[in-house]
C-alpha positions in Angstrom: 92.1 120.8 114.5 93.4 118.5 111.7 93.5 120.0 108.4 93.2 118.0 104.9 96.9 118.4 104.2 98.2 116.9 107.6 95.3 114.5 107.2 97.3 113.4 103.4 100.6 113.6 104.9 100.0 111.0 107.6 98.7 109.0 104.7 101.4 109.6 103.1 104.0 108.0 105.5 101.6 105.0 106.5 101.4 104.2 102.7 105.4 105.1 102.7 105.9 102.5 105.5 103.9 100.3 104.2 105.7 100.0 101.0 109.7 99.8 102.7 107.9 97.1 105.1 107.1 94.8 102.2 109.9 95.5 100.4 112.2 94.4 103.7 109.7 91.6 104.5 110.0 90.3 101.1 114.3 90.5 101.1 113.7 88.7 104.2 111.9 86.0 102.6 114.2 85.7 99.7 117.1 85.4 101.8 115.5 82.8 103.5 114.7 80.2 100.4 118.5 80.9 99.1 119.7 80.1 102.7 117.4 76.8 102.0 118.5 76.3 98.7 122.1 76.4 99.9 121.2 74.2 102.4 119.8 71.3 100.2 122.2 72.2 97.9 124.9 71.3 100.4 122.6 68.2 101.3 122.7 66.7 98.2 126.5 67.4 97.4 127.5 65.6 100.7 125.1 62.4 99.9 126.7 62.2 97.0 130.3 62.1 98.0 129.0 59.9 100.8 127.4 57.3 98.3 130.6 57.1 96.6 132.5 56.7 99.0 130.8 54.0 100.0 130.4 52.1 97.3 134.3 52.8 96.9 134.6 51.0 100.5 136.8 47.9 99.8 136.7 46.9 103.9 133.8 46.9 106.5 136.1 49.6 108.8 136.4 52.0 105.4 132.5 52.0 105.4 132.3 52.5 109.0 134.6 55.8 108.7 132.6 56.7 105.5 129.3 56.7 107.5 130.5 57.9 111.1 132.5 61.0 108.7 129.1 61.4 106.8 127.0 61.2 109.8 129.3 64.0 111.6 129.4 66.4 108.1 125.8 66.4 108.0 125.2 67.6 111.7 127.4 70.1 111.6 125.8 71.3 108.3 122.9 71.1 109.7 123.2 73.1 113.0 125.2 75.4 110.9 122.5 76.3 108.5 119.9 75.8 111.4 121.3 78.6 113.4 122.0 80.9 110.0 117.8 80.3 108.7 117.2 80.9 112.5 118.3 84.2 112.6 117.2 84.9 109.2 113.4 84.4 110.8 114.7 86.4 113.8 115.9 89.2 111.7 112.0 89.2 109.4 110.7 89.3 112.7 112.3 92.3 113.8 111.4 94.1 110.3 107.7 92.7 110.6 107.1 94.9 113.9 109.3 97.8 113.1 106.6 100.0 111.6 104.5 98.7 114.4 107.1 100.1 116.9 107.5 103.6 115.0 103.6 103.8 114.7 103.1 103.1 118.7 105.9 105.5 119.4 104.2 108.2 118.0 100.9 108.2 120.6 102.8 106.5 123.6 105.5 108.5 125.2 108.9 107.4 126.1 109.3 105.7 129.4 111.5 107.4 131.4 
């Protein structure tokens, strides 16, 4: 039989979970928009070095290397950054079901 006090105490630790799960989920989140941030950030610093550069071109070939070392900067940038956000999301996944996980492990056993 379940008495008031183990009754609280599992209240307790939900509320308890609860709490460090939006507090992770939140970090997550944050870490996220600065990853965006330093993303744009990045975008914006590299269009304008590109700009001048081009309006610095004084021959047809020194634009051509301007864009074609533009056009390669910003796609490696971009699946830099792509695959560092993408695990970011992987990682807020993984915290999102974690108290999910703890609170299923408790009522289904372990497979063996």
């Amino acid at each position: 039989m379940t008495t008031t006090e183990e009754i609280q105490q599992q209240g307790k630790e939900q509320l308890d979970a609860a709490v460090a799960t939006a507090s992770s989920f939140h970090k997550g989140v944050q870490a996220i928009a600065v990853a965006f941030g330093d993303y744009t950030r990045k975008t914006v610093e590299d269009g304008n070095a590109f700009t001048e550069k081009l309006v610095g071109a004084k021959s047809l070939d020194q634009a051509v290397a301007a864009q074609t070392e533009y056009a390669k900067t910003a796609y490696e940038t971009f699946v830099n950054k792509s695959q560092k956000i993408g695990g970011l999301y992987a990682d807020l996944a993984k915290q999102a079901y974690k108290p999910l996980e703890d609170f299923t492990a408790k009522f289904v056993p372990a497979a063996r």
